[in-house]
C-alpha positions in Angstrom: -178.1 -199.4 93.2 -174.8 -200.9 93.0 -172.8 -201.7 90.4 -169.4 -203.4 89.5 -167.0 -203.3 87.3 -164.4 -206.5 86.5 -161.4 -205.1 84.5 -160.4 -201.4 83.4 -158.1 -200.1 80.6 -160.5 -199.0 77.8 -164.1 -200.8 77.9 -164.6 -200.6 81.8 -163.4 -197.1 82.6 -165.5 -195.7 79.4 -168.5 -197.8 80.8 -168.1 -196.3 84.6 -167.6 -193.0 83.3 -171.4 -193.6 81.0 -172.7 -194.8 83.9 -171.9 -191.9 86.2 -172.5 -189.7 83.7 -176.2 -191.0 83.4 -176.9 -191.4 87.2 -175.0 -189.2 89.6 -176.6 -191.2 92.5 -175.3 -194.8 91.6 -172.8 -196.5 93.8 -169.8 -197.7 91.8 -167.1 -199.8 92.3 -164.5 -201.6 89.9 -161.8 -203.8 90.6 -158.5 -204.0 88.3 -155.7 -206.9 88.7 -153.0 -204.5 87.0 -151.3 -201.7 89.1 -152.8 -198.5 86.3 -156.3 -198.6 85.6 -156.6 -196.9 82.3 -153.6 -196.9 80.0 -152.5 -196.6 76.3 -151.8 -199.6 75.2 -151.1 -199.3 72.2 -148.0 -197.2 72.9 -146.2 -199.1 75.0 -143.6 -199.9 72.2 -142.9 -196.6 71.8 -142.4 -195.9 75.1 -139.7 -198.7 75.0 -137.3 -196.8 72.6 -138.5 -193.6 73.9 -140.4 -192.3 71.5 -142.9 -191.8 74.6 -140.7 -190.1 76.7 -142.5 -190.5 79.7 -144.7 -193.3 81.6 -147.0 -190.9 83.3 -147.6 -189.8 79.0 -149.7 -193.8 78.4 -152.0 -193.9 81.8 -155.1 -192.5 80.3 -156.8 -191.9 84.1 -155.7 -192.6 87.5 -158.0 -193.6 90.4 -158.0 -190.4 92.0 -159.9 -188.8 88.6 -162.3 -191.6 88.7 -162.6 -191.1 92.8 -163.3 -187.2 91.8 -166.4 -188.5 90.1 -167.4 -190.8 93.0 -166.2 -193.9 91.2 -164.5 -196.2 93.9 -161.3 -197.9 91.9 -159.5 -200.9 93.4 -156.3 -201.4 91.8 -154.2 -205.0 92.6 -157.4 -206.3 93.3 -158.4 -209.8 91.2 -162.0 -211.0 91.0 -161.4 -214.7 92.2 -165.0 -215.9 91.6 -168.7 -214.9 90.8 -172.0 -216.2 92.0 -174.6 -214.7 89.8 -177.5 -216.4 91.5 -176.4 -214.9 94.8 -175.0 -211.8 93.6 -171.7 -212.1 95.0 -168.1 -211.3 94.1 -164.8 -213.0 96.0 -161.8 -210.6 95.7 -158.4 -211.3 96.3 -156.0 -207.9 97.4 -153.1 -208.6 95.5 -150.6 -206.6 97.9 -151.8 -208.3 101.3 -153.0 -211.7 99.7 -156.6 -211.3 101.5 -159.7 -212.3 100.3 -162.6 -210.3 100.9 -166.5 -211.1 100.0 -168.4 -208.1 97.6 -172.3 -207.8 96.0 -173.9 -206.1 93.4 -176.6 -205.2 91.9 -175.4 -205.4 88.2 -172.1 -206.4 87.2 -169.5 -206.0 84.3 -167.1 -208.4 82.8 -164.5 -206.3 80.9 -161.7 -208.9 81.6 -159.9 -207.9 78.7 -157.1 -210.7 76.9 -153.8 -211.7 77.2 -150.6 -212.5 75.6 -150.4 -215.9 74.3 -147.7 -217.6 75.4 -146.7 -221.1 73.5 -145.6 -224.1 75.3 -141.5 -223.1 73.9 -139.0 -224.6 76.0 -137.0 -222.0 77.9 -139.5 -219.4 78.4 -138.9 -219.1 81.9 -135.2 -217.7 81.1 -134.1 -214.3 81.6 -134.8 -211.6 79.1 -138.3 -213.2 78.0 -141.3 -211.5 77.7 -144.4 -210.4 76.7 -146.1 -206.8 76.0 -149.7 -206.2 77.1 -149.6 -203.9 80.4 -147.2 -201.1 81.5 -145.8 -203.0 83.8 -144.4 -205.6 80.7 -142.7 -202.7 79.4 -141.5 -201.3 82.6 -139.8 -205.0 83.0 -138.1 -205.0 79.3 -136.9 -201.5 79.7 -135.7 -202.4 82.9 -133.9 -205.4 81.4 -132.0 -203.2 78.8 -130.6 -201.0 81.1 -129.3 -203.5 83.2 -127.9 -205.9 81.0 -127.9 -203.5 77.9 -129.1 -206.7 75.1 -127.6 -206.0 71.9 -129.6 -208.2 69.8 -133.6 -209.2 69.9 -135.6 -211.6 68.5 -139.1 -211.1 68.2 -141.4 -214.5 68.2 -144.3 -213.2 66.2 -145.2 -211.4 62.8 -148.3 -209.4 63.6 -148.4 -205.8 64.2 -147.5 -205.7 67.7 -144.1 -207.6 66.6 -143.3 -205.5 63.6 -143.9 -202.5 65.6 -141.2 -203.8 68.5 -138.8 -204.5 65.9 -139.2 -201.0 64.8 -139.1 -199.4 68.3 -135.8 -201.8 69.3 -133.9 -200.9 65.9 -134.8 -197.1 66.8 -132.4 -197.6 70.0 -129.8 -199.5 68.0 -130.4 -202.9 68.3 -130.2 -206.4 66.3 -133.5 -207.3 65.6 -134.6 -210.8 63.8 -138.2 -211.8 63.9 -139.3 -214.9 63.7 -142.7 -216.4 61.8 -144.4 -219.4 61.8 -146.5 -218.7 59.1 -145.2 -218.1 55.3 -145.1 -214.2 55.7 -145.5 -211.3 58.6 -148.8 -209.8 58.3 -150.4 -212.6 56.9 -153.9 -211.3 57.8 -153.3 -209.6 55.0 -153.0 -210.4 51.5 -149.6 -211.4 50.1 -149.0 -208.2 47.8 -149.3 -206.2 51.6 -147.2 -208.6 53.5 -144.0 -208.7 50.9 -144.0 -205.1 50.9 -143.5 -205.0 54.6 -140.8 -207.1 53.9 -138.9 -205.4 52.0 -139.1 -202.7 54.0 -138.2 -204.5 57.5 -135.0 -205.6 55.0 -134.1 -202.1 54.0 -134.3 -201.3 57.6 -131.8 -204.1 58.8 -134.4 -206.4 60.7 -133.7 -210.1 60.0 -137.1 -211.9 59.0 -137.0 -215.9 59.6 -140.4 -217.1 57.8 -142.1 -220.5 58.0 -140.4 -221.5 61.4 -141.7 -222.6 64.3 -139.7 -222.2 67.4 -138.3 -225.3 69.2 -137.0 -223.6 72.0 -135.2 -220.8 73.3 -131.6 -221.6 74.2 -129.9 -220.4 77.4 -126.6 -219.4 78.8 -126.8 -219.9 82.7 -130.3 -218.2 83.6 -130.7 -215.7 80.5 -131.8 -216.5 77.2 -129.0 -216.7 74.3 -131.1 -217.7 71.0 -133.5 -218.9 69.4 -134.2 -222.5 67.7 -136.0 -223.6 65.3 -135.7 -225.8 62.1 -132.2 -227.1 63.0 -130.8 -223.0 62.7 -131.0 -220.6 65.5 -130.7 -216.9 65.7 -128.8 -215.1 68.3 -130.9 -213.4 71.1 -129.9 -211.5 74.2 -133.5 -211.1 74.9 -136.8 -212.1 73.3 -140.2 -211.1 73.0 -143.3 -213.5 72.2 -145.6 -211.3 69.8 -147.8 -213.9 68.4 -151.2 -212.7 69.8 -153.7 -212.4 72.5 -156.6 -214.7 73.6 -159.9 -213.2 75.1 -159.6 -213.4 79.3 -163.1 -215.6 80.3 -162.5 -217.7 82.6 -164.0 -216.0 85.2 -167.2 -215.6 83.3 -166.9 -219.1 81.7 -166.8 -220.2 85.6 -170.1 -218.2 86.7 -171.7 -220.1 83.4 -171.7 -217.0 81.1 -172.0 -218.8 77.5 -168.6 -218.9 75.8 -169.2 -218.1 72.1 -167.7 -219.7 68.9 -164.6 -217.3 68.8 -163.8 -218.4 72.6 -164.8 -215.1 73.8 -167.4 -214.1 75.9 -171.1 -214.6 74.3 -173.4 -211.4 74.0 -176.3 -210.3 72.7 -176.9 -206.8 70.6 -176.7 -205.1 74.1 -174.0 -206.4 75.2 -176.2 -208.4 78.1 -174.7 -211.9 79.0 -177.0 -214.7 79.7 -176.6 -214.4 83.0 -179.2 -212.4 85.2 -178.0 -208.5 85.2 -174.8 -209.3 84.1 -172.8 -207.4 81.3 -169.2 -207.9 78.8 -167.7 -205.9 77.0 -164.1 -205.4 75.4 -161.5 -207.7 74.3 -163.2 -210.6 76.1 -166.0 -210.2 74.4 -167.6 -211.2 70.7 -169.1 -209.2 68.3 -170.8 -209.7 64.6 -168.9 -209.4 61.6 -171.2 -206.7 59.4 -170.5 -208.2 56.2 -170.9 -211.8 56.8 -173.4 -211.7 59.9 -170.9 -214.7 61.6 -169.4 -214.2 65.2 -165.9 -212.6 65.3 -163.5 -211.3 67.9 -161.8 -208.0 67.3 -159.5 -206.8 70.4 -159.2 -203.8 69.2 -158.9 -200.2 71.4 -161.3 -198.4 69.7 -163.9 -201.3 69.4 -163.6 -201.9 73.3 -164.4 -198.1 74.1 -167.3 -198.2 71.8 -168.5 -201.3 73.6 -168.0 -199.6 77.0 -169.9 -196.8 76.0 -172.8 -199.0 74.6 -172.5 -201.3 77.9 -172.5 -198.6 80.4 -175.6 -197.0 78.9 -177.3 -200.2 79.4 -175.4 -201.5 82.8 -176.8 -197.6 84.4 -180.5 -197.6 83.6 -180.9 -201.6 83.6 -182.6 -201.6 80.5 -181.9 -202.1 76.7 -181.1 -198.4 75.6 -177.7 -198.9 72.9 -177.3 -201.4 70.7 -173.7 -202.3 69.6 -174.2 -203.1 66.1 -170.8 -205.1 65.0 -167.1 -204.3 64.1 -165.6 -204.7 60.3 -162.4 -205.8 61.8 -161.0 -202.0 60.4 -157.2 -201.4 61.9 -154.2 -199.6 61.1 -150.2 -199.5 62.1 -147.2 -198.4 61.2 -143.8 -200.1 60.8 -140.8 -197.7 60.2 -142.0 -195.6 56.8 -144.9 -197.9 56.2 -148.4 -197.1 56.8 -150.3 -200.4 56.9 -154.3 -200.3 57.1 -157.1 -203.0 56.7 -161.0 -202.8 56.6 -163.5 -205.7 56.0 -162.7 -208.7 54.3 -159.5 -209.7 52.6 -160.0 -212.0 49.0 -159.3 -215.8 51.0 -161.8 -214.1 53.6 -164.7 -213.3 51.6 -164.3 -216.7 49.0 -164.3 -218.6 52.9 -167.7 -217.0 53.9 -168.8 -218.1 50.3 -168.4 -214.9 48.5 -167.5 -214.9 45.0 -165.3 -211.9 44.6 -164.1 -209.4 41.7 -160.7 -208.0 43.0 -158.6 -205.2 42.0 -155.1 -203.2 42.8 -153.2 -200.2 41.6 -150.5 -198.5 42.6 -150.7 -194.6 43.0 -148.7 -191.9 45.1 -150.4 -189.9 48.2 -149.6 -186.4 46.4 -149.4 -184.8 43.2 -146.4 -186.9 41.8 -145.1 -183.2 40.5 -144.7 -182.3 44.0 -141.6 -183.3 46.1 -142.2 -186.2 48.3 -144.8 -187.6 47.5 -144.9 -191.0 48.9 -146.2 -194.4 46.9 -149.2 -196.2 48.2 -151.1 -199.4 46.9 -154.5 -200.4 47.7 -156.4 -203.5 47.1 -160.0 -203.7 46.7 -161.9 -206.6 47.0 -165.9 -206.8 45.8 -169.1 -208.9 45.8 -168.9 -210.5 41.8 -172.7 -210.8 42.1 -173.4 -206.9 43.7 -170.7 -205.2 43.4 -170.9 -204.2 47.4 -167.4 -203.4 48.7 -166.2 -206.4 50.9 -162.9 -205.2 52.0 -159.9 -203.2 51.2 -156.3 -203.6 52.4 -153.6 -200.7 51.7 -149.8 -200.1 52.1 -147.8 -196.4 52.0 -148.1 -192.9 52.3 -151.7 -191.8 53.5 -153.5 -195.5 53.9 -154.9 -194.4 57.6 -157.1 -191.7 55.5 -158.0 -194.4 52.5 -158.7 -196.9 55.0 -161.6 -194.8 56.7 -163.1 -194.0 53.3 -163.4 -197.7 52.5 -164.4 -198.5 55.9 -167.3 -195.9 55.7 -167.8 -197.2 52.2 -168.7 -200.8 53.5 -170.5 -199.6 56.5 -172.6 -198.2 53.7 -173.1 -200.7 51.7 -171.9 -198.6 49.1 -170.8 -200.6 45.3 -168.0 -200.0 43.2 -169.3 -197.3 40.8 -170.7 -195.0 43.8 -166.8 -195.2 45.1 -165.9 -193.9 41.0 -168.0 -191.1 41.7 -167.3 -190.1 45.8 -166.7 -186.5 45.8 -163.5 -186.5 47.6 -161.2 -183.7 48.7 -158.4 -182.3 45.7 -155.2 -180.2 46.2 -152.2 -181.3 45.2 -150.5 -181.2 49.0 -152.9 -183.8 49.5 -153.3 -186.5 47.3 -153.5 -186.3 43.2 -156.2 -185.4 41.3 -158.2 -189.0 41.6 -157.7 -189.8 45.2 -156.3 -193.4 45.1 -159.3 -194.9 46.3 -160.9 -193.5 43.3 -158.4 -194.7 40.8 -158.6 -198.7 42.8 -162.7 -198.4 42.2 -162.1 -197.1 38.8 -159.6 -200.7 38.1 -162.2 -202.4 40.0 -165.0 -201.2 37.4 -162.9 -202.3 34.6 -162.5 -205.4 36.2 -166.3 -205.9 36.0 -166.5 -205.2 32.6 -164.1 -207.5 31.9 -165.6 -210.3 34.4 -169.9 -209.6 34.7 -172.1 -207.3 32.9 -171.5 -204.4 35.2 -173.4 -203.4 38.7 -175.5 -200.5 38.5 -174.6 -198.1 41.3 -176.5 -198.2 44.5 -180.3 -196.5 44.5 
């Protein structure tokens, strides 16, 4: 039985590594366009400033551990075209430029996504760029040495961008980042997103909100600044942060169903509806679990739960795991700020046609008597006609912990007054006596009172 992988980095290596694991005797083979087959993508902007001090530190697994395990890994190789009916692969060696013909029994789409780059005018110039792969930060490191930039604009207010602007300030730069939208972080609600303001202020990045880039101006060959709205902000180099879209045109090509997110269409097994064929990761969609609508959530820890549910079911041929759905749950950080989100923010939940009951206090992450201890605010945001958790967004010392408590809370189902009365962890070290999530459920409740008769907690 042979099978084939498309793509590595998180959801392809964890499936090979399922599907060896499951059947020693299996003949394995997987093909990766990039140069590393497994790396940490989400460091790559600390390896920038150095943080990561060494390359070898983000690649997760190399081909010979895979080879170790009998997995065959084919790095600089790109999948050009498949024939399902057929069962047939065209690959293209990247370093000779030769195309080859493959088979296989069952196959694997794990083609990842990609930075989206905009149609700007004068993106091709010197000291532009993108961050998804190693070798994108191996060419902007590269780039600072040589030409040693002493101020950067970032195109983008998500996390990647606000965690660039932190990682180029920590080795002295100018950085200015620039949003289209009304505010950075705008997946999250507005009390979130002007706190992360402030801070990026009080940490000397420039933020330029509500502006579209018209182009990026040049000097000779290498980028100068950056336009927009009739100003423009000096740049010695630039980096386009503002997002990813799911890699499938491959699969789209073969006739996999593209779903309503533009990703790759699956069912609970991650099966495609083509004959013996499989997707999973950041090309793939998923369910919301609180809404039941199709979402996309390229997310690192979603993807390796997908490869694991994928190569269980890619091995044996049959439908062993289900992957049940994501609730869009992440956290970052930028500079002092922890920044965390689960679920559904307020304009979210009113859009799937929720009416909501929200609530949002301010607390600290330790005993306040205790030296320190570090602010943190949490929204919570509720069913009106259950009082079911929807979502909960957080900023400050601790959210990564408070995050997972809500997360677990939704995945539960769990209302308002069972989050009063969680049985939750005291010592002054580590949080005061009512954790925070407590004391937000506790507002919440009041809110109830004030708005409904009340929810009963959950039977």
């Amino acid at each position: 039985m042979r099978l084939v992988v498309i793509g590595g980095v998180a959801a392809g290596t964890k499936a090979v590594s399922r599907a060896r694991r499951l059947n020693p005797d299996l003949e394995i083979t997987l093909y990766q366009e990039e140069p590393e087959i497994s790396i940490s993508e989400c460091g790559l902007p600390y390896f920038i400033s150095g943080v990561v001090e060494s390359r070898d530190d983000l690649v997760a697994r190399t081909p010979e551990d895979f080879a170790e395990k009998d997995v065959e890994i084919l790095t600089r190789h790109r999948v050009e075209s498949v024939d399902p009916e057929n069962k047939r692969l065209i690959v293209k060696d990247l370093s000779t430029g030769k195309e080859f013909e493959d088979s296989y029994d069952r196959l694997l789409i794990s083609t990842g996504a990609r930075a989206v780059l905009p149609p700007i005018e004068g993106a091709s110039l010197s000291g532009v760029f993108a961050l998804r792969f190693l070798s994108d930060a191996d060419a902007i490191m590269r780039y600072i040495r040589e030409r040693s930039p002493g101020k950067a604009a970032i195109i983008g207010g998500g996390y990647i961008g606000l965690e660039l602007a932190e990682n180029l300030r920590e080795i002295g730069m100018e950085v200015a980042v620039v949003e289209a939208e009304g505010r950075v972080a705008n997946t999250y609600g507005s009390e979130v997103s002007e706190k992360i303001q402030e801070h990026l202020k009080e940490k000397g990045v420039e933020v330029f909100s509500c502006e579209k880039v018209d182009e990026l101006a040049g000097e000779g060959d290498r980028v100068r600044a950056v336009r927009f709205d009739g100003e423009e902000t000096e740049a010695e180099m630039v980096i386009v942060g503002v997002g990813v879209e799911p890699a499938v045109e491959l699969a789209k090509e073969a006739g996999a169903r593209i779903g309503t997110t533009g990703a790759i269409k699956v069912d609970k097994y991650l099966k495609t509806n083509l004959p013996d064929v499989w997707a999973a990761g950041d090309c793939v969609e998923t369910t919301n679990l609180i809404t039941g609508e199709p979402t996309w959530a390229p997310l690192g820890d979603t993807a390796n739960q997908m490869g694991r549910v994928a190569g269980t079911n890619f091995a044996s041929g049959e439908d062993v795991l289900e992957f049940p759905g994501v609730l869009g749950t992440g956290v970052f950080k930028v500079f002092e700020l922890i920044v965390a989100k689960t679920g559904l923010s307020k304009e979210e939940a009113e859009g799937a046609g929720f009416e909501v009951v929200t609530a949002a206090v301010d607390s600290k992450d330790k005993a306040g008597y205790l030296p320190g201890a570090d602010p943190v605010f949490i929204k919570l945001i509720a069913d009106a006609a259950t009082g079911r958790l929807l979502g909960a967004e957080m900023v400050g010392g601790r959210a990564d912990k408070y995050v997972d408590i809500c997360a677990t809370a939704i995945w539960g189902k769990l209302s308002y007054p069972d989050l009063v009365n969680l049985d939750l962890a005291y010592a002054p070290h580590f949080g005061p006596v009512l954790s925070p999530v407590i004391v937000a459920a506790s507002a919440l409740a009041s809110e109830f009172e004030r708005e409904t008769e009340g929810i009963r907690a959950t039977e």
